[in-house]
C-alpha positions as CSV (number, residue, x, y, z in Angstrom):
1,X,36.1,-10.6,-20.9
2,X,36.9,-14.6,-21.4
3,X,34.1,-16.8,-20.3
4,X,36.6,-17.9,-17.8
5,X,37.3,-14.7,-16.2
6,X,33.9,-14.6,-15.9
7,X,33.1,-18.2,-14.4
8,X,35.7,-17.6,-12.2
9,X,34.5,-14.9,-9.8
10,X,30.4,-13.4,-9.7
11,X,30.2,-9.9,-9.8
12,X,29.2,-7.2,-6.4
13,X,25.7,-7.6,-8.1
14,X,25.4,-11.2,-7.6
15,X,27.0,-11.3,-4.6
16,X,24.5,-9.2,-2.9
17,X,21.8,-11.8,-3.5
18,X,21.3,-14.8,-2.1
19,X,19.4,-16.0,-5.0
20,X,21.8,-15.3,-7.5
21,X,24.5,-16.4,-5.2
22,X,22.8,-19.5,-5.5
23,X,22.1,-19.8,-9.1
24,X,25.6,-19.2,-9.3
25,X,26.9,-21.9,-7.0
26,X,24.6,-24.5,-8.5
27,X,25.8,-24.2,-11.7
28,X,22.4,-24.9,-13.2
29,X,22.3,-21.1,-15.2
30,X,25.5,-19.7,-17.5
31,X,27.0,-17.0,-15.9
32,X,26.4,-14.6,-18.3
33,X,22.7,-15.3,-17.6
34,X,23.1,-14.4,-14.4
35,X,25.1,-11.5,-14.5
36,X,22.1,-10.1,-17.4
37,X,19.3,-10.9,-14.3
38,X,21.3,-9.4,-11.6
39,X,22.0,-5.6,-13.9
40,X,18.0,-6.8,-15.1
41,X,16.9,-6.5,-11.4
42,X,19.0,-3.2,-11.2
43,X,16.9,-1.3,-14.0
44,X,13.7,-2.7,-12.5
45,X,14.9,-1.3,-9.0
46,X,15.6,2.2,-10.7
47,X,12.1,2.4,-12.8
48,X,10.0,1.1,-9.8
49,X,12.0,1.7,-6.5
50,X,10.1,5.0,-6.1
51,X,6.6,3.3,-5.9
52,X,5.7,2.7,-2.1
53,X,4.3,-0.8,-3.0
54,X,7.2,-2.1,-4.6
55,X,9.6,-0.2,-1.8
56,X,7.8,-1.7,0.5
57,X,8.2,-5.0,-0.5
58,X,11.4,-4.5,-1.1
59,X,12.3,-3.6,2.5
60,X,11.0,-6.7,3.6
61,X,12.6,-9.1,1.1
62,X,16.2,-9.1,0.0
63,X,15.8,-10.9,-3.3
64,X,12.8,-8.6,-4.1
65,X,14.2,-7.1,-7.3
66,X,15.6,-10.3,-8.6
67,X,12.2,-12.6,-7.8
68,X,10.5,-9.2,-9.7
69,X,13.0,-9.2,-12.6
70,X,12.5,-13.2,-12.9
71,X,8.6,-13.0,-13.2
72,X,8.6,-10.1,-16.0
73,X,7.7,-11.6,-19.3
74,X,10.0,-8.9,-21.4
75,X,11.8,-6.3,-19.6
């Protein structure tokens, strides 16, 4: 995909956060940087979503996965 295409609109993953909507309208991250946090946040969300600590958390905060996914040192 050209870097354009991919400037041009986010994906369904980034548009589901408000974070990342927001990295994305600021322009301060590529968006191929983006895009690799938002499917980032996705794995995390399958390997820990079934821990009730981490589902609970997530419940309660929409960005959960992506604030998680930010904070990992290597994931």
């Amino acid at each position: 995909m050209p870097d354009s295409a991919l400037a041009a609109e986010p994906s369904d993953l980034v548009k589901a956060s408000p974070l990342l909507t927001g990295l994305w309208a600021s322009g301060h991250l590529a968006p191929q940087e983006i895009e690799r946090r938002a499917q980032g946040a996705q794995r995390l969300k399958a390997a820990f979503s079934s821990i009730p600590w981490h589902a609970q958390k997530a419940a309660r905060y929409p960005d959960y996965w992506n604030e998680f996914y930010a904070s990992c040192a290597t994931w």
